[in-house]
C-alpha positions as CSV (number, residue, x, y, z in Angstrom):
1,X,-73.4,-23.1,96.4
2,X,-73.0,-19.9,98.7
3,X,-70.2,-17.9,98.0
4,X,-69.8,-15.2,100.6
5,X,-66.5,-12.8,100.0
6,X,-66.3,-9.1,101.7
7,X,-65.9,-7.6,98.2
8,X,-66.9,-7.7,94.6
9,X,-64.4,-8.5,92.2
10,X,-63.9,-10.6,89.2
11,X,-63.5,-14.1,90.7
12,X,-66.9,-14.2,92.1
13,X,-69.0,-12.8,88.9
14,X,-67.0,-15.6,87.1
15,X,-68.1,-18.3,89.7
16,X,-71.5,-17.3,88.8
17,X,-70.9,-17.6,84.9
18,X,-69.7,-20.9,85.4
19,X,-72.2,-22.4,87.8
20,X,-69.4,-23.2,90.8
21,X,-71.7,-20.7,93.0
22,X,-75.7,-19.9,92.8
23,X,-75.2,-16.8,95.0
24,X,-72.9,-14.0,95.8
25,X,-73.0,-12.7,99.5
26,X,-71.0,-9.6,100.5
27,X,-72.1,-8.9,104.0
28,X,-71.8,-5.6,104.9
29,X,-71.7,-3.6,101.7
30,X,-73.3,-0.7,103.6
31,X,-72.9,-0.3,107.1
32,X,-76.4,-1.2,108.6
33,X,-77.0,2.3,110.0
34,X,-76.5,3.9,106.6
35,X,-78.7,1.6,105.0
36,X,-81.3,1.8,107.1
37,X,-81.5,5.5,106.7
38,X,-81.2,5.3,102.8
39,X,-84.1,3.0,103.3
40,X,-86.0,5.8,105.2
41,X,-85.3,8.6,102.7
42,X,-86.4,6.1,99.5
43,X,-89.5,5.4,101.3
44,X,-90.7,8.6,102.9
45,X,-92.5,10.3,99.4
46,X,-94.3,6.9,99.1
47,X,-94.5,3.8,96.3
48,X,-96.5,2.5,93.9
49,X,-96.8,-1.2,92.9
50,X,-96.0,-3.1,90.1
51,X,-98.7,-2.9,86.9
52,X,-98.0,-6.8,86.3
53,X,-97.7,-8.3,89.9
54,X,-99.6,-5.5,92.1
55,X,-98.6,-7.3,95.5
56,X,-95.3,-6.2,95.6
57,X,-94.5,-1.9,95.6
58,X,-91.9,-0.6,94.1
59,X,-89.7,2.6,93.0
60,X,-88.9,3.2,89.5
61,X,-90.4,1.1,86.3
62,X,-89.3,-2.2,85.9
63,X,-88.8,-3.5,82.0
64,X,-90.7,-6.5,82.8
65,X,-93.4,-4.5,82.9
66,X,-93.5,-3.1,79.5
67,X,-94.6,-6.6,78.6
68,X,-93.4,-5.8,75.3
69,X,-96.1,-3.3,74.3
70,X,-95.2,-0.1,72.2
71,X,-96.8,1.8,74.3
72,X,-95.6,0.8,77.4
73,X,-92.1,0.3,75.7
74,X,-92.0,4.4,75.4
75,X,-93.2,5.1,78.9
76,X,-90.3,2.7,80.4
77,X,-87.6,4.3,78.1
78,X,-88.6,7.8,78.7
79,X,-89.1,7.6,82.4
80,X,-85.2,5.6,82.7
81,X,-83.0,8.8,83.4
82,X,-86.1,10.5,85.1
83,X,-86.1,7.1,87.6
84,X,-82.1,6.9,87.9
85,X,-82.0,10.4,89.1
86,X,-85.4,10.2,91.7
87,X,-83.0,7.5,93.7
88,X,-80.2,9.8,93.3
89,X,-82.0,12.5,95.1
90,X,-83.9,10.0,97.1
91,X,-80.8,8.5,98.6
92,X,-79.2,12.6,99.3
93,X,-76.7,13.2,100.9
94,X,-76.4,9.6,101.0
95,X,-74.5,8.2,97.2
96,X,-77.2,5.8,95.9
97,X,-76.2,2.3,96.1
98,X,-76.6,1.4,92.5
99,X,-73.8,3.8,91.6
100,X,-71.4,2.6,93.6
101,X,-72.2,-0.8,92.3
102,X,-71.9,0.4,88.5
103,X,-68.8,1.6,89.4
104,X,-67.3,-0.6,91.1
105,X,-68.1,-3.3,88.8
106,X,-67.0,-1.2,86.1
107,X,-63.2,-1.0,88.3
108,X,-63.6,-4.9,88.5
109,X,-64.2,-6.8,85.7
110,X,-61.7,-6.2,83.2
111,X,-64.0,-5.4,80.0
112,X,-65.7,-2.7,82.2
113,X,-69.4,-2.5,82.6
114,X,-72.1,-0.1,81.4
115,X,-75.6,0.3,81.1
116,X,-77.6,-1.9,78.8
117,X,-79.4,-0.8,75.7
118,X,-82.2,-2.1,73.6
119,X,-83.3,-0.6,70.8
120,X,-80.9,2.2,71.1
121,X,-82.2,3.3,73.9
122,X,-80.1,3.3,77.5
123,X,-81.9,1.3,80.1
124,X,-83.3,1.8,83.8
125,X,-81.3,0.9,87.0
126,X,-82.1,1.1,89.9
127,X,-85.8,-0.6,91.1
128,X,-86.7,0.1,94.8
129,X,-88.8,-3.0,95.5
130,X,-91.1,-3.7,98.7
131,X,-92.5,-6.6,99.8
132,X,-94.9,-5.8,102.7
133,X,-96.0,-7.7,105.4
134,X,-97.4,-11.4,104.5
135,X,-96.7,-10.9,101.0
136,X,-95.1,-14.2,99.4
137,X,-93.4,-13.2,96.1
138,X,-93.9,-16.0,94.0
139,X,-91.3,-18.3,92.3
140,X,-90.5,-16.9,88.6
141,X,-87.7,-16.6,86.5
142,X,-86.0,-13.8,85.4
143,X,-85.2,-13.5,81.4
144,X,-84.6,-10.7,79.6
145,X,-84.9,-12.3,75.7
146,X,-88.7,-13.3,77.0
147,X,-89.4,-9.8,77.7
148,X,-87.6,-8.3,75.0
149,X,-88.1,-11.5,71.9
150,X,-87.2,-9.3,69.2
151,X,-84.0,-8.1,70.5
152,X,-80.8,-9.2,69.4
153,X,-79.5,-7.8,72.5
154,X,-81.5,-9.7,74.7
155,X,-80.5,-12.9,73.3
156,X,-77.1,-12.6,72.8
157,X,-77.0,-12.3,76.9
158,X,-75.1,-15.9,77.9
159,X,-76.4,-15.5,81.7
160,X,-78.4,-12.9,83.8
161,X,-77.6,-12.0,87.1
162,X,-80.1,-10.5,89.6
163,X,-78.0,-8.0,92.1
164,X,-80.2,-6.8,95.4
165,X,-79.0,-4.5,97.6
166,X,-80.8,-5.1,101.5
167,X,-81.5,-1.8,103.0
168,X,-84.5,-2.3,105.6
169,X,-85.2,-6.4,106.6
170,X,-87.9,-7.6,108.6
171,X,-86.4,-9.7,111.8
172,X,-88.4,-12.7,110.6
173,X,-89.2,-14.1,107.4
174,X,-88.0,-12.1,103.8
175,X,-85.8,-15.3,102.9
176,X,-84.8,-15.2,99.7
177,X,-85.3,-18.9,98.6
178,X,-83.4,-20.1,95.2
179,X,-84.2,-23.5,93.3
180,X,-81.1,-24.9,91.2
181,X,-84.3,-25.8,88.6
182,X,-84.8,-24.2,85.3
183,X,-87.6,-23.6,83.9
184,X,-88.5,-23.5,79.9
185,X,-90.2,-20.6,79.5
186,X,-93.4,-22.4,78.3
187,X,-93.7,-24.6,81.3
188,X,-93.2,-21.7,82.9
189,X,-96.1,-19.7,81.2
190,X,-98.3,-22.9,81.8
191,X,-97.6,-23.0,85.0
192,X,-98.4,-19.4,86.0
193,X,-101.2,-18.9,84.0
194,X,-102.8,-15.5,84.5
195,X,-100.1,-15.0,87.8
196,X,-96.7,-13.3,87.6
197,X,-95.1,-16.6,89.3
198,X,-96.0,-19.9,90.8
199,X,-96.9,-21.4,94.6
200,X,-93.4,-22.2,95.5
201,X,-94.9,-25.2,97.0
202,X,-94.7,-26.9,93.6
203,X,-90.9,-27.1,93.5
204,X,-90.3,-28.7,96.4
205,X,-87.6,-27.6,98.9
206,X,-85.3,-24.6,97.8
207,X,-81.8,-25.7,97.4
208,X,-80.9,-22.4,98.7
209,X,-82.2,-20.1,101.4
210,X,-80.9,-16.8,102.3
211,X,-81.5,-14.4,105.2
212,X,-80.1,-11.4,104.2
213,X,-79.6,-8.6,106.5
214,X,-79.4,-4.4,106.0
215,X,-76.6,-3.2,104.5
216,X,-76.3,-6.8,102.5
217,X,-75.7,-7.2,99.2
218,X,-76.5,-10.6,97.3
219,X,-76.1,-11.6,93.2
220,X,-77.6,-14.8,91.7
221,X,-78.6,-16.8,88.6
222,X,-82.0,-15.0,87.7
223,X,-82.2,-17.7,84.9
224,X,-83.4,-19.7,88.2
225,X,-86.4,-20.2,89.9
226,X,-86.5,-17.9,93.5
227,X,-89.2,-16.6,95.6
228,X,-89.4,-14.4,98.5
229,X,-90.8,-15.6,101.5
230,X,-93.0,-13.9,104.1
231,X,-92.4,-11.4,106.7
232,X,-95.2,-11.0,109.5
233,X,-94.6,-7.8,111.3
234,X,-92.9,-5.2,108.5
235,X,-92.3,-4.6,105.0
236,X,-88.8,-5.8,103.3
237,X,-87.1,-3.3,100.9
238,X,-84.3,-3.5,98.4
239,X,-82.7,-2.2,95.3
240,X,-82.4,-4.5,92.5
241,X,-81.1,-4.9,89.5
242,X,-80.0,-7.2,86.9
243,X,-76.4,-7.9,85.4
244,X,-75.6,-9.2,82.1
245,X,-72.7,-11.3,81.2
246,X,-71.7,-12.1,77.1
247,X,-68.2,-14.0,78.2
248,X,-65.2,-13.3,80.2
249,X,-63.9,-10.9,77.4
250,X,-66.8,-8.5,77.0
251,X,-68.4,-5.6,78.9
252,X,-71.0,-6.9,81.8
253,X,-74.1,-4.8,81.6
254,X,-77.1,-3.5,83.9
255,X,-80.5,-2.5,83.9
256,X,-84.0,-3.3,85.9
């Protein structure tokens, strides 16, 4: 279910395409020091939070929040390589992350990998996301044909991956919980009503529960139901992003 491995290569994105692991783990991606100060620079000129789930901060505009709207559509594509180079000079003299992810992925799977676009347009990459103290980020899905339904792009996408870099963790709580459930979209929708996600609660036990660490990094099925549970004492802050796969013989993607 787990598969931990101290570096990513092409053996464990493909055990992700073909269901034989929900998760990567590579422990230790950053040394802990280094992240931790990464985490301090990101944070120090401040956050915002998201426009469509306003308990969780973040860095950066996410594409789920364009919620498909023209207008909202141009702000997230004309802010994209405004946001990529903010982290960039967030993360100085540090390199940010994300880039070392892009490339090494790029080095590792053998059709390459670049950033996504939609409507000829070159994506974001690179959300810095905070869940504060006593926030439980709800179970949802992750689907990038439901945010984007007119896009050939988006649905030509044969799995999505969501990639989170660990740079500050609370000592307890911040589990990333993962359910081996899938959603439709509609029951989904039903579900959630006017919320972002659903009480966890609903789907029972997780079938997989992480405790990442600073410094971690961790890649799983977004196509799943996960949540984030709880911290009481301090905030939990990552980098995310999202990885699209088309087959073993094409480029993978990114973008948040």
């Amino acid at each position: 279910m787990l598969f931990e491995t101290d570096k990513l290569n092409q053996d464990a994105i493909a055990r992700l395409a073909d269901g034989r692991a929900m998760a990567i783990r590579v422990k230790n991606y950053l040394p802990r020091e280094q992240a931790l100060k990464v985490a301090d620079k990101i944070l120090s000129p401040g956050y915002a939070h998201y426009l469509n789930a306003p308990s969780i901060g973040r860095i950066g505009m996410a594409f789920y929040e364009a919620e498909n709207r023209p207008d909202m559509l141009d702000a997230y594509f004309e802010q994209a390589a405004i946001n990529i180079d903010d982290l960039r000079q967030r993360c100085a003299p540090y390199a940010s992350p994300i880039d070392r992810l892009r490339c090494e992925l790029d080095e590792a799977w053998p059709a390459g990998a670049h950033l996504e676009k939609l409507y000829g347009k070159k994506m974001f990459i690179g959300l810095s996301r905070v869940v504060e103290p006593d926030v439980y980020f709800l179970a949802h899905h992750d689907i990038l044909a439901k945010d984007a339904p007119d896009s050939y792009q988006a649905r030509s996408l044969e799995a999505q991956f969501a990639c989170n870099v660990y740079l500050d963790m609370p000592e307890d709580g911040g589990e990333l919980e993962i359910w081996q459930r899938e959603l439709p979209p509609d029951e989904f929708d039903a579900m959630r009503g006017d919320s972002y996600g659903i009480d966890p609660a609903l789907l029972g036990e997780p079938s997989l529960r992480i405790k990442p660490e600073s410094g971690e990094l961790v890649i799983f099925n977004s196509r799943k139901m996960h949540a984030v549970a709880p911290s009481k004492h301090s905030s939990r802050l990552s980098l995310s992003c999202f990885i699209g796969y088309r087959g073993a013989h094409s480029p993978l993607t990114f973008w948040s």
